[in-house]
TORKOL-4160 file (C-alpha; in steps of 0.2 Angstrom, whole numbers, padded with zeros to 4 digits, m for minus):
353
<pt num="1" X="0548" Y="0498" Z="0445"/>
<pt num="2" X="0543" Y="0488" Z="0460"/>
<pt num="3" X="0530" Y="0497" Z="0471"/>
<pt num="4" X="0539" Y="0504" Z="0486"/>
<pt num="5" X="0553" Y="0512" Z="0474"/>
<pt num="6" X="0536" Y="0521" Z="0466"/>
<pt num="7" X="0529" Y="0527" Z="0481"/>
<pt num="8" X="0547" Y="0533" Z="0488"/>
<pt num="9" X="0546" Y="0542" Z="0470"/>
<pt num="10" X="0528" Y="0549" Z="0473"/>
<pt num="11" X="0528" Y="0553" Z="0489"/>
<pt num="12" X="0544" Y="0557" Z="0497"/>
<pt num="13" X="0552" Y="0568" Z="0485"/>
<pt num="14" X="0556" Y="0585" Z="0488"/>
<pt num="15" X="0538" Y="0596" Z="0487"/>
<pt num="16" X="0544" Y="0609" Z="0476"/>
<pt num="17" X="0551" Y="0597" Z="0461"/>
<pt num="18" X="0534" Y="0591" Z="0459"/>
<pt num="19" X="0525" Y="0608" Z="0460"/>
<pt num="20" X="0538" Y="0614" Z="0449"/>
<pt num="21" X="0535" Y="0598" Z="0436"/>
<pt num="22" X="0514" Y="0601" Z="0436"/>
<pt num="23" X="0517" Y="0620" Z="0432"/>
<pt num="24" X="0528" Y="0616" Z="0417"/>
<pt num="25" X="0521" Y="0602" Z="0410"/>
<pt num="26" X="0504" Y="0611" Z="0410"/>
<pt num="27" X="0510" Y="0628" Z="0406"/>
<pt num="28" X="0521" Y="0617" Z="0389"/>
<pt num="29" X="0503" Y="0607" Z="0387"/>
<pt num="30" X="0492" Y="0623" Z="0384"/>
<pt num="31" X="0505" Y="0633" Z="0376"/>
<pt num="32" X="0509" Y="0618" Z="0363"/>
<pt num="33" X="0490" Y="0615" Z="0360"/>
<pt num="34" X="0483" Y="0632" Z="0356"/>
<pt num="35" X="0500" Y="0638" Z="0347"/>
<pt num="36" X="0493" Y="0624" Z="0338"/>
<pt num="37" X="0482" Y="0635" Z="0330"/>
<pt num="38" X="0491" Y="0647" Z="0322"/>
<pt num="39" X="0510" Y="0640" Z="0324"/>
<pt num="40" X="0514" Y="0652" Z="0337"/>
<pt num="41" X="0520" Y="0641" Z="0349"/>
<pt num="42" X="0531" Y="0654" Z="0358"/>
<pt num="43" X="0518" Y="0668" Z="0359"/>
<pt num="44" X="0504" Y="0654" Z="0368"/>
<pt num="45" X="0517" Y="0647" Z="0381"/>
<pt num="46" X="0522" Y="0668" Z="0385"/>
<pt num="47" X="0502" Y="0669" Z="0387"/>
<pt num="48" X="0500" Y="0652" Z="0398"/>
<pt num="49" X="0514" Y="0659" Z="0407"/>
<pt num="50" X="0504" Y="0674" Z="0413"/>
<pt num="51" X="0488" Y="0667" Z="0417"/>
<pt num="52" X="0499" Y="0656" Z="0429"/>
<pt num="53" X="0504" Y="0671" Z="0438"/>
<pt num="54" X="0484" Y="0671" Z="0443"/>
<pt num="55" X="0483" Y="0653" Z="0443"/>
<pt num="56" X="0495" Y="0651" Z="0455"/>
<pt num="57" X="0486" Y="0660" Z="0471"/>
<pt num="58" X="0471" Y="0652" Z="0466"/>
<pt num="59" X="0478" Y="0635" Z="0466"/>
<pt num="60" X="0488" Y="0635" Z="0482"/>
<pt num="61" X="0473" Y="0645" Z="0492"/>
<pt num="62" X="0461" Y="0630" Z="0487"/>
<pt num="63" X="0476" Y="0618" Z="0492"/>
<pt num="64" X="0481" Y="0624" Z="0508"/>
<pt num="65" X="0468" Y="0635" Z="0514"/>
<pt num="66" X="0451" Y="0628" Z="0507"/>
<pt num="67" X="0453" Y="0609" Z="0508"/>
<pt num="68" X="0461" Y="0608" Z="0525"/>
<pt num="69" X="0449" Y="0620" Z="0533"/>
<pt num="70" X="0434" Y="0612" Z="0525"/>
<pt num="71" X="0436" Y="0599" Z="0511"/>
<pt num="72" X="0445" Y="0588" Z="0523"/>
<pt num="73" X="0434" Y="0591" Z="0538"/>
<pt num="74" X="0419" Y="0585" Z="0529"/>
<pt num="75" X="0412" Y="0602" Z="0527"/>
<pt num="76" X="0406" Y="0601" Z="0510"/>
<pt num="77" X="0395" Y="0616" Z="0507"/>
<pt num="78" X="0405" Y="0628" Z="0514"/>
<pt num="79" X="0419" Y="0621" Z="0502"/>
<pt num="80" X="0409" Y="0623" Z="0485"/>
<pt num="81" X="0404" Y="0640" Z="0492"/>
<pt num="82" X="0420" Y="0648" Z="0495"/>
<pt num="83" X="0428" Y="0638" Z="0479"/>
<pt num="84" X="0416" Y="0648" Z="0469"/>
<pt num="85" X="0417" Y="0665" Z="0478"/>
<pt num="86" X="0437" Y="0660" Z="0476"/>
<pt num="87" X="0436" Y="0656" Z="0456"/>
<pt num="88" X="0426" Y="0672" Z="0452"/>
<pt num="89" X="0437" Y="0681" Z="0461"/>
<pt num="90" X="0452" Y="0674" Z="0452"/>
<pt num="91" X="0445" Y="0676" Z="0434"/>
<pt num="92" X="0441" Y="0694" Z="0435"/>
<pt num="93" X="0460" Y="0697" Z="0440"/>
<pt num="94" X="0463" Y="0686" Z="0424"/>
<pt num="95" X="0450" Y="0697" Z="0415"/>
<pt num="96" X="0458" Y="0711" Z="0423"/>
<pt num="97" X="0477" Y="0705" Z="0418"/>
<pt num="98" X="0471" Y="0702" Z="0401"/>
<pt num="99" X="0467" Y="0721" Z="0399"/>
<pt num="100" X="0482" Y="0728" Z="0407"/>
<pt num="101" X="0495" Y="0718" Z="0399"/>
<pt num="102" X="0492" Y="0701" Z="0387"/>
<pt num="103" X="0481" Y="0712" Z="0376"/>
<pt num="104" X="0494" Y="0728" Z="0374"/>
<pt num="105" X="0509" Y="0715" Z="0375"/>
<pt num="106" X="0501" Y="0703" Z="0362"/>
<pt num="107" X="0486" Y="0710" Z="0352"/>
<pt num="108" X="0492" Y="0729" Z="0352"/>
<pt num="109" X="0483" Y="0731" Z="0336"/>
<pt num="110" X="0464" Y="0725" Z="0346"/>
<pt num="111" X="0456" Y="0744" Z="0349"/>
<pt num="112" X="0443" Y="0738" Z="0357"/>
<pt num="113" X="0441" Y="0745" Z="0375"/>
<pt num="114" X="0430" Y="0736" Z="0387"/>
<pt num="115" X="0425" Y="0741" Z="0405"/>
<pt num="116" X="0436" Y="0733" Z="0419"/>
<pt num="117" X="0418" Y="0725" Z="0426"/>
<pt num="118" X="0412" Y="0713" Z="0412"/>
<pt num="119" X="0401" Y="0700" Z="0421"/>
<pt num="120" X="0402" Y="0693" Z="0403"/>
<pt num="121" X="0420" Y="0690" Z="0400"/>
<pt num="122" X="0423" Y="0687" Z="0418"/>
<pt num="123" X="0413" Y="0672" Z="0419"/>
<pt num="124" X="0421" Y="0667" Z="0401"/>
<pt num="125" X="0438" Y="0669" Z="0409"/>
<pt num="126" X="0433" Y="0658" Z="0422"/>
<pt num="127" X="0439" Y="0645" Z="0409"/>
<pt num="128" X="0456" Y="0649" Z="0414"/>
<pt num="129" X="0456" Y="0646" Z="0433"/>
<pt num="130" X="0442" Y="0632" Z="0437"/>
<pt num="131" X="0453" Y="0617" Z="0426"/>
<pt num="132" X="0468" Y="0619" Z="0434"/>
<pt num="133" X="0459" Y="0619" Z="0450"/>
<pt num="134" X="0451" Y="0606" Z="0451"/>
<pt num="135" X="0464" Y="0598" Z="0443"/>
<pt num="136" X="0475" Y="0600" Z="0458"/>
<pt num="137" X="0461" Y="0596" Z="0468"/>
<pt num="138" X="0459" Y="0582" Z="0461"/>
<pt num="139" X="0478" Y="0577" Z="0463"/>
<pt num="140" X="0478" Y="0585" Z="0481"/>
<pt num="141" X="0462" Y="0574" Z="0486"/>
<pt num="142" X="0469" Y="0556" Z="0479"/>
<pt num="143" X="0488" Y="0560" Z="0489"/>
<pt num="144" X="0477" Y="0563" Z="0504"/>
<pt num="145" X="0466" Y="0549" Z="0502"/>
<pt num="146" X="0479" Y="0538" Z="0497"/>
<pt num="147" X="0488" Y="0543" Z="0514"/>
<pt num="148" X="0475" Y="0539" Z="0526"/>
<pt num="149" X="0471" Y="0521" Z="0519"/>
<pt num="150" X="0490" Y="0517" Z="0520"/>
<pt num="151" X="0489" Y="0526" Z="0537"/>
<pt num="152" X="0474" Y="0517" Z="0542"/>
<pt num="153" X="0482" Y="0501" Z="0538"/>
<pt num="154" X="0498" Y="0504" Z="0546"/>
<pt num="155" X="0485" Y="0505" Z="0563"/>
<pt num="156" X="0478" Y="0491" Z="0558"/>
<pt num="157" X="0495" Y="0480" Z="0556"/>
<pt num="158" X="0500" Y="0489" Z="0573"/>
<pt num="159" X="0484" Y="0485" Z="0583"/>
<pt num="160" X="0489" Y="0463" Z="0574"/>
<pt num="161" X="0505" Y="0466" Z="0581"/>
<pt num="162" X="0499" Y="0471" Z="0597"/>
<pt num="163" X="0487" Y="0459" Z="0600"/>
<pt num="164" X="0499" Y="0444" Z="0593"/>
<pt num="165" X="0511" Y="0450" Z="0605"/>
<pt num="166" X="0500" Y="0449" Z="0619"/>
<pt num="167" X="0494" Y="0433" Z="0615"/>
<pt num="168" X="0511" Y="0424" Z="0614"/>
<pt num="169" X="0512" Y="0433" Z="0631"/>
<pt num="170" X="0498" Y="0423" Z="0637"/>
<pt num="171" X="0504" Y="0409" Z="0632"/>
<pt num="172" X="0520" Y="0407" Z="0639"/>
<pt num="173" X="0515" Y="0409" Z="0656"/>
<pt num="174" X="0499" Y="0397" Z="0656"/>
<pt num="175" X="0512" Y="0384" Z="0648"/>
<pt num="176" X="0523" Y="0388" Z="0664"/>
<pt num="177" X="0510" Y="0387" Z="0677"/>
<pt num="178" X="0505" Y="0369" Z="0670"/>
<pt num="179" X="0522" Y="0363" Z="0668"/>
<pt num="180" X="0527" Y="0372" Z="0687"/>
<pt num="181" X="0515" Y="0364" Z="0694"/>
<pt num="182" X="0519" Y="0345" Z="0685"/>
<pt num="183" X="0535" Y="0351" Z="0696"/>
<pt num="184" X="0527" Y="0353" Z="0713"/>
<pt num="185" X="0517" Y="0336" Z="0711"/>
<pt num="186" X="0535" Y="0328" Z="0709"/>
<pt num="187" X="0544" Y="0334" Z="0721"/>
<pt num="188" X="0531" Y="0332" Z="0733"/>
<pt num="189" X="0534" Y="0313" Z="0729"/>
<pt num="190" X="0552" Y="0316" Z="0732"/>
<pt num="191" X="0552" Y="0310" Z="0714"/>
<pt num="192" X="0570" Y="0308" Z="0706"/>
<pt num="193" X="0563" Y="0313" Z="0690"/>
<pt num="194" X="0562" Y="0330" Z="0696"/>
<pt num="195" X="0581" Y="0335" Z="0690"/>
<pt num="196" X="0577" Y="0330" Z="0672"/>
<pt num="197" X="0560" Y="0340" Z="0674"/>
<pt num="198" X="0571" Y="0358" Z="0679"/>
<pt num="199" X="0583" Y="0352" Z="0664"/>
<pt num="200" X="0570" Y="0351" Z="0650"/>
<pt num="201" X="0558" Y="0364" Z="0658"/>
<pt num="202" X="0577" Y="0377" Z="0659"/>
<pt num="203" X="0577" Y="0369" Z="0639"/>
<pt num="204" X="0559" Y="0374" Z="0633"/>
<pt num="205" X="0560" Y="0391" Z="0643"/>
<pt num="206" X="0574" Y="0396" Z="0633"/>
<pt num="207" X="0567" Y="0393" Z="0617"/>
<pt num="208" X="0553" Y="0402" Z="0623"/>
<pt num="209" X="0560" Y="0417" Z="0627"/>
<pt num="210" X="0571" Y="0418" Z="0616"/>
<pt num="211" X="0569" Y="0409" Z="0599"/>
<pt num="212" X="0548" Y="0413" Z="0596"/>
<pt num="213" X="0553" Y="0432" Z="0594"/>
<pt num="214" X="0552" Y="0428" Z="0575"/>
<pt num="215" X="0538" Y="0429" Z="0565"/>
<pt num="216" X="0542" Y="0410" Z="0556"/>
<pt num="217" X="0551" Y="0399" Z="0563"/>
<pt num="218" X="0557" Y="0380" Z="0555"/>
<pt num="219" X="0544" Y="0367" Z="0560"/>
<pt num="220" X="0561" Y="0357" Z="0565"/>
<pt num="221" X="0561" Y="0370" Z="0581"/>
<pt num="222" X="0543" Y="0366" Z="0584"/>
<pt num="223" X="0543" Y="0348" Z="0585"/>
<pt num="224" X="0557" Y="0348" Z="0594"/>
<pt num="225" X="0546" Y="0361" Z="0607"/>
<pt num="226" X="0533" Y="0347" Z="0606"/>
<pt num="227" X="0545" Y="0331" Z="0610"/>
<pt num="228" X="0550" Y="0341" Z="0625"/>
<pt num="229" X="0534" Y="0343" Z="0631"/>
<pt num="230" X="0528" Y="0327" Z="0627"/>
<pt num="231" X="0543" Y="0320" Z="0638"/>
<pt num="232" X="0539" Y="0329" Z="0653"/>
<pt num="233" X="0519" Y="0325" Z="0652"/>
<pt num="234" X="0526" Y="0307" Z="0651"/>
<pt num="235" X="0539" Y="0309" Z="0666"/>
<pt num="236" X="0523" Y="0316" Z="0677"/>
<pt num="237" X="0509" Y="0303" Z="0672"/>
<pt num="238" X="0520" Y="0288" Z="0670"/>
<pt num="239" X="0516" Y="0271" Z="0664"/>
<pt num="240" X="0495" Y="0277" Z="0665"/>
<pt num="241" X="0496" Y="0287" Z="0650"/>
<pt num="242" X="0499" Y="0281" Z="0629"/>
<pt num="243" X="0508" Y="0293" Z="0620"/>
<pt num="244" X="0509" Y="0291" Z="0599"/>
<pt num="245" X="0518" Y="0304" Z="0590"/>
<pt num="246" X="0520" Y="0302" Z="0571"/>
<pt num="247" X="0529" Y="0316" Z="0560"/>
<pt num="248" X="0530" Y="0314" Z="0541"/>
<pt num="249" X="0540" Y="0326" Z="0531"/>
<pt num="250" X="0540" Y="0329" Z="0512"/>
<pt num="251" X="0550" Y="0341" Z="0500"/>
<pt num="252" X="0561" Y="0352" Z="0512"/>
<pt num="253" X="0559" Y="0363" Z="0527"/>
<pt num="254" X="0542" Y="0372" Z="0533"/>
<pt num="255" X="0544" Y="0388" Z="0541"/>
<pt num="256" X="0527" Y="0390" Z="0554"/>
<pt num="257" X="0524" Y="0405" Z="0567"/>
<pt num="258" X="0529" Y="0399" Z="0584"/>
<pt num="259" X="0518" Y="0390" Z="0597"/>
<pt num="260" X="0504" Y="0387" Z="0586"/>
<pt num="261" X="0504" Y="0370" Z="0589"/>
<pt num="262" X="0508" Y="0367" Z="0607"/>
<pt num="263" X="0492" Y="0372" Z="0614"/>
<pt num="264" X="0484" Y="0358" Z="0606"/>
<pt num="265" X="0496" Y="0346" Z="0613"/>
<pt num="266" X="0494" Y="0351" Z="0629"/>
<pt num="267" X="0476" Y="0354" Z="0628"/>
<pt num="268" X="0476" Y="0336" Z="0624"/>
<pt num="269" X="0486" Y="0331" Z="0640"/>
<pt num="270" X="0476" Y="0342" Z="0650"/>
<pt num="271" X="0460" Y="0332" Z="0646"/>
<pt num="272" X="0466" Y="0316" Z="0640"/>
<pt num="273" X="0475" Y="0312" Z="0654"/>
<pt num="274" X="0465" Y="0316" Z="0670"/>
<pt num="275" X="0465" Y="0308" Z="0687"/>
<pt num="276" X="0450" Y="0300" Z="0682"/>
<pt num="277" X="0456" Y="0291" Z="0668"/>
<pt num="278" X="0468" Y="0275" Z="0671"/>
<pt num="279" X="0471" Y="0270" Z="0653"/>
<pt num="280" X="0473" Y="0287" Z="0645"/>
<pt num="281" X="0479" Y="0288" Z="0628"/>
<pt num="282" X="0483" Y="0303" Z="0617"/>
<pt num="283" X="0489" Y="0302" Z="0598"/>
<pt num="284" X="0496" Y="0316" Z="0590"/>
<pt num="285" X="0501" Y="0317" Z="0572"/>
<pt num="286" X="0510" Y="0329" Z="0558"/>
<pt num="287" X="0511" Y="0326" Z="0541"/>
<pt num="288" X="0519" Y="0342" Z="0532"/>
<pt num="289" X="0517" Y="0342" Z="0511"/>
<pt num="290" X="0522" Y="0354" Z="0498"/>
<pt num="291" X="0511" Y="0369" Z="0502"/>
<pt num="292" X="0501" Y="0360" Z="0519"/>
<pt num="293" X="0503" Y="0356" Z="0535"/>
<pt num="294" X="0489" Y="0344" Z="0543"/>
<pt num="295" X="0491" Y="0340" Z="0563"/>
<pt num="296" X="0480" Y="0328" Z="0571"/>
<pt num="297" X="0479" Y="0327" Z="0587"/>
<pt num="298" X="0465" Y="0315" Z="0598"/>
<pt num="299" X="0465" Y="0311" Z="0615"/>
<pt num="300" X="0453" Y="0301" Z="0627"/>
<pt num="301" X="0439" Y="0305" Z="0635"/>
<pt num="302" X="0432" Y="0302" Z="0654"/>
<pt num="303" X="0417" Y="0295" Z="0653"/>
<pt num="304" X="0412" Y="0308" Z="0665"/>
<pt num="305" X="0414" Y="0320" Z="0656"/>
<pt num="306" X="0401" Y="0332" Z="0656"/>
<pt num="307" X="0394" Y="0347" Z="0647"/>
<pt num="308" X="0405" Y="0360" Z="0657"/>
<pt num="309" X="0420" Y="0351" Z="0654"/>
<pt num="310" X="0415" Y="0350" Z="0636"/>
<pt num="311" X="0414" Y="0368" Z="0635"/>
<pt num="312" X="0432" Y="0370" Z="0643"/>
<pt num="313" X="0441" Y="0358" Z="0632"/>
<pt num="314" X="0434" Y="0371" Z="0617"/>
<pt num="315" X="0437" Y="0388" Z="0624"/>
<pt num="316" X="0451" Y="0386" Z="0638"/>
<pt num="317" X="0463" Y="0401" Z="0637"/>
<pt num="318" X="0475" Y="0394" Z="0625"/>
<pt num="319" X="0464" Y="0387" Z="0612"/>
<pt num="320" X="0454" Y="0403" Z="0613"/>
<pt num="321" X="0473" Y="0412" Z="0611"/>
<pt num="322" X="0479" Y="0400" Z="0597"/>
<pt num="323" X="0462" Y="0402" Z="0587"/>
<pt num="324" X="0465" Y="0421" Z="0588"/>
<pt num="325" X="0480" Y="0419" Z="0583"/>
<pt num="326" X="0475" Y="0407" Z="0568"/>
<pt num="327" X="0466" Y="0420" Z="0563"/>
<pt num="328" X="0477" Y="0434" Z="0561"/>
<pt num="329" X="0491" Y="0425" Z="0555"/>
<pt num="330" X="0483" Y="0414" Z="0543"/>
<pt num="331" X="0467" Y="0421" Z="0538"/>
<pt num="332" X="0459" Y="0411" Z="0525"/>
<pt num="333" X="0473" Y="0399" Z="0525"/>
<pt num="334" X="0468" Y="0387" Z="0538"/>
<pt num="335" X="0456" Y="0375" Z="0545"/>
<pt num="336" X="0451" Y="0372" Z="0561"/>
<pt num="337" X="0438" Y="0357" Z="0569"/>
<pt num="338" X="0437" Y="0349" Z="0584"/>
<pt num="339" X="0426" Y="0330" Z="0584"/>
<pt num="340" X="0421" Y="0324" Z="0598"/>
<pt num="341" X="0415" Y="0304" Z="0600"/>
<pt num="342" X="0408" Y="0293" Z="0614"/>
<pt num="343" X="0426" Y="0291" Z="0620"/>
<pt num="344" X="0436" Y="0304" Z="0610"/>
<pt num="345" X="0440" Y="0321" Z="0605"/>
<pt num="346" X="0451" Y="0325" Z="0591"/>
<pt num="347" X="0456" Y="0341" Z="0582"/>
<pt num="348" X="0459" Y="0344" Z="0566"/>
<pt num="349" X="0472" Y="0358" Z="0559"/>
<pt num="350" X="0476" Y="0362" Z="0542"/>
<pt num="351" X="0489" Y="0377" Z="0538"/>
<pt num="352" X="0490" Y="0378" Z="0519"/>
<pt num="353" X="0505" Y="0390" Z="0515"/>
């Protein structure tokens, strides 16, 4: 039985089968092993079924009055303390029930006659309420705990949701304002590339919006992202900047969440292909295997670059997104490393499915 069907069956079935279930099964236990005894099988089960008459209150006070009032609140003492007072009380109406009618109904022939108060077969009859008790407690206690982790967890999944929603919400506009503004230095120019920049930017939007809604998508999608990226960066630097992209595919399909790449890409761009550099270069590279994924992507460095804009190359807004992101969506399943050299930086990502 697969575990969601079990939990449906635990959980979500009607209250009252289950209470109805526990009684008879430990009423048929009890009445089976101390018939036992003598072969009177019938006799013990009529007996089991009249303590449950006092069993019963006690049970279903502790359940929904005691534990919810204290056990549940973390008020411990006053638990124990009224659990006791509750137990005593309930075995001397056992004691008392076993006066007025088991012993005329099934030992007529017993003459002996003891006072209603017996401190001494009260506390022996609390033999017949504390098992069952804490029995249901104990079943009461692992429901309710059980509850509050899955509970806990479903916050937990919510508050990932959340924040990889909002992430992806920040990305898609710090990608726009980079690319709108690749847009204003072209038309400034009066640049007739501009047309095929509002065609493949109207392109990317649309996949943006609409096709990154899914958790995974095919890595197909996402190279094609990149491509189309990488042709506007080239339309808007020119002949200045070096653009290598190498993709190598083995044994079928990869199915990636969306835009975890492209901040590397364009982080690339945005520092390897400054004002300041005249012979820029940027190499990126996928190479996607049974259960990996390895991108490589280096760019070149300003020789100018100083310590500030070290710092920014690292923790600009989309790398700090997609390394939160990396995190949550592939915990323990990726590495990350950026190298920096004299007139390099490359970064490093392995995904391993």
């Amino acid at each position: 039985m697969s575990k969601p069907r079990l939990e449906n069956l635990l959980f979500n079935s009607p209250r009252i089968v289950w209470h109805l279930v526990f009684w008879a099964v430990y009423i048929l236990f009890f009445g089976i092993v101390y018939g036992s005894f003598e072969e009177k099988y019938a006799q013990q089960i009529l007996i089991q079924s009249t303590d449950a008459l006092v069993q019963l209150p006690a049970v279903y006070l502790t359940l929904y009055v005691l534990m919810p009032v204290y056990l549940f609140r973390q008020r411990y003492a006053r638990f124990f303390g009224w659990l006791i007072v509750l137990i005593l009380t309930f075995s001397m109406l056992a004691w008392i029930g076993y006066l007025l009618v088991q012993q005329p109904l099934f030992w007529p022939e017993d003459t002996y006659r003891s006072p209603i108060i017996n401190i001494g077969k009260i506390l022996k009859f609390t033999t017949k309420i504390y098992p069952v008790v804490f029995l249901a407690v104990v079943i009461k206690w692992f429901k309710y705990w059980y509850l509050e982790q899955k509970k806990n967890q479903q916050l937990v999944e919510d508050k990932l949701e959340a924040e990889l929603k909002f992430l992806k919400a920040q990305i898609h506009p710090h990608f726009l304002f980079n690319t709108l503004n690749n847009l204003y230095a072209l038309t400034l120019k009066r640049s007739k590339d501009a047309p095929e920049v509002v065609l493949k930017l109207s392109e990317l939007l649309d996949y943006m919006l609409y096709e990154c809604n899914a958790d995974k998508i095919p890595l197909s999608k996402e190279v094609r992202l990149l491509q189309g990226y990488i042709e506007l960066e080239k339309i808007r630097y020119g002949e200045r900047l070096n653009v290598s992209f190498n993709m190598t595919k083995e044994n079928g399909e990869k199915m990636i969440a969306p835009l975890v790449i492209l901040p590397f890409v364009e982080n690339a761009f945005k520092h390897g292909a400054s004002e300041e550099l005249e012979d820029s270069w940027i190499s990126i590279d996928i190479a996607s295997k049974d259960k990996s994924l390895t991108l490589k992507v280096e760019n070149s460095k300003s020789n100018h670059t100083d310590s500030e804009d070290h710092f920014s190359y690292k923790e600009g807004i989309g790398l700090k997104n997609v390394k939160r992101r990396l995190e949550i969506l592939y915990p323990e399943q990726h590495e990350l490393n950026i190298h920096e050299s004299s007139d390099s930086f490359l970064v490093v990502l392995k995904l391993n499915f």
